[in-house]
TIVODREN-728394 format. One line per field, with one value per residue (C-alpha): residue number from 1; residue in three letters; chain; x, y, z. Coordinates in pm, 1 decimal, always signed. Layout:
N
pos <- [NUM, ...];
code <- [ALA, ...];
unit <- [A, ...];
u <- [X, ...];
v <- [Y, ...];
w <- [Z, ...];
% end
This chain:
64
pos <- [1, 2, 3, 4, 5, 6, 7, 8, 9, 10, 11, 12, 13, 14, 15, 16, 17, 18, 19, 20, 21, 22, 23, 24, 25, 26, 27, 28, 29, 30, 31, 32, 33, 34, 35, 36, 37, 38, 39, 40, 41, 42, 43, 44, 45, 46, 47, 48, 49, 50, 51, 52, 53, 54, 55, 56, 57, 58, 59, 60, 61, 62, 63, 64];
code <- [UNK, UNK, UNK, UNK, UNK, UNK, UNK, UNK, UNK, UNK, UNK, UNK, UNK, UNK, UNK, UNK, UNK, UNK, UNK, UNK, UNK, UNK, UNK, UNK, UNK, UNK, UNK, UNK, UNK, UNK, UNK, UNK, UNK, UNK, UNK, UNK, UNK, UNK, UNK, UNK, UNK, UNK, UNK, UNK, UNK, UNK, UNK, UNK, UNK, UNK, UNK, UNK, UNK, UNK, UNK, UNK, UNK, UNK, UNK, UNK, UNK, UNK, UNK, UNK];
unit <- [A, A, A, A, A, A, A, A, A, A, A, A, A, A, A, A, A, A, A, A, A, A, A, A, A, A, A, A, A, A, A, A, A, A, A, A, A, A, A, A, A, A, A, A, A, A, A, A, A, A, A, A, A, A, A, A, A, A, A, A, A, A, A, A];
u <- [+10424.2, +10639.3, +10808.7, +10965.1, +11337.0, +11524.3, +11730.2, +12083.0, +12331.2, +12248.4, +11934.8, +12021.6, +12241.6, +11936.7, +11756.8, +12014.3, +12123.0, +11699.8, +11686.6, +11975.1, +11794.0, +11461.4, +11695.0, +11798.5, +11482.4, +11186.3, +10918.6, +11118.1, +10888.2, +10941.6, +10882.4, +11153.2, +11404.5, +11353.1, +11331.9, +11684.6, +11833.8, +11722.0, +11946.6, +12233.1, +12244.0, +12137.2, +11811.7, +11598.5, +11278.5, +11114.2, +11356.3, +11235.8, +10913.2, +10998.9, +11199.1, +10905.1, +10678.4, +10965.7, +10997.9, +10600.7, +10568.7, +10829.9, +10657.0, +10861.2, +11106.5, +10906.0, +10664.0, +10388.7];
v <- [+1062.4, +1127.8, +1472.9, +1552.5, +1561.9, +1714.5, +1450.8, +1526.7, +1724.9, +2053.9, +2038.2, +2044.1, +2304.8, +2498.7, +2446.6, +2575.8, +2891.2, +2955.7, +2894.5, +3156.8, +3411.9, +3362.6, +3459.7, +3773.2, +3831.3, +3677.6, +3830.4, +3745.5, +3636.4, +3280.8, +3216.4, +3475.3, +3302.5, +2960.9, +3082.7, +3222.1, +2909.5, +2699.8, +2911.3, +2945.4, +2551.9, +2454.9, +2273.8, +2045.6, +2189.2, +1913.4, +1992.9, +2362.5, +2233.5, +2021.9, +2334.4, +2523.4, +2305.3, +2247.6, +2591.7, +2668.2, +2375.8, +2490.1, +2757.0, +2656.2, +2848.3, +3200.3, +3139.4, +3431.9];
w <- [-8309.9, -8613.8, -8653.4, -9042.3, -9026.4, -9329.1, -9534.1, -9678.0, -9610.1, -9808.6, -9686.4, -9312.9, -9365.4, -9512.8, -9196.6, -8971.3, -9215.0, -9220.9, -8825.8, -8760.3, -8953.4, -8802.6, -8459.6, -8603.8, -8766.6, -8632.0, -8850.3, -9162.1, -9473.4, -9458.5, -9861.9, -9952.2, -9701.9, -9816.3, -10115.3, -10080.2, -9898.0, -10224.5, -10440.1, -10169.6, -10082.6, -10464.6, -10329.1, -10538.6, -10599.6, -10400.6, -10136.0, -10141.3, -10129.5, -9785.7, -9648.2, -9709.4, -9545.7, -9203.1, -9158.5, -9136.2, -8897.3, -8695.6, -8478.5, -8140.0, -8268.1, -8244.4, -7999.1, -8047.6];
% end
């Protein structure tokens, strides 16, 4: 079974700065935040678009 792993540095940092505010804020809209880590970590839009994509697939983080 494959699992998507981000790629490149900027874009793992994204992933941890998005995963540390889903902690402090689980209900958090999830487009605004990635959203905000493309500007803050100067993603590619096709790198947004991944984010974007990780961070909806990544529901073990806030288990409902």
């Amino acid at each position: 079974m494959s699992t998507l792993q981000p790629q490149g540095d900027k874009l793992k940092k994204a992933v941890k700065w998005i995963s540390e505010k889903r902690k402090q804020t689980p209900d958090i809209n999830l487009a605004g935040l990635v959203n905000d880590a493309s500007f803050q970590f100067d993603l590619s839009p096709k790198d947004s678009e991944f984010l974007l994509r990780f961070v909806k697939n990544d529901n073990h983080q806030n288990p409902a």
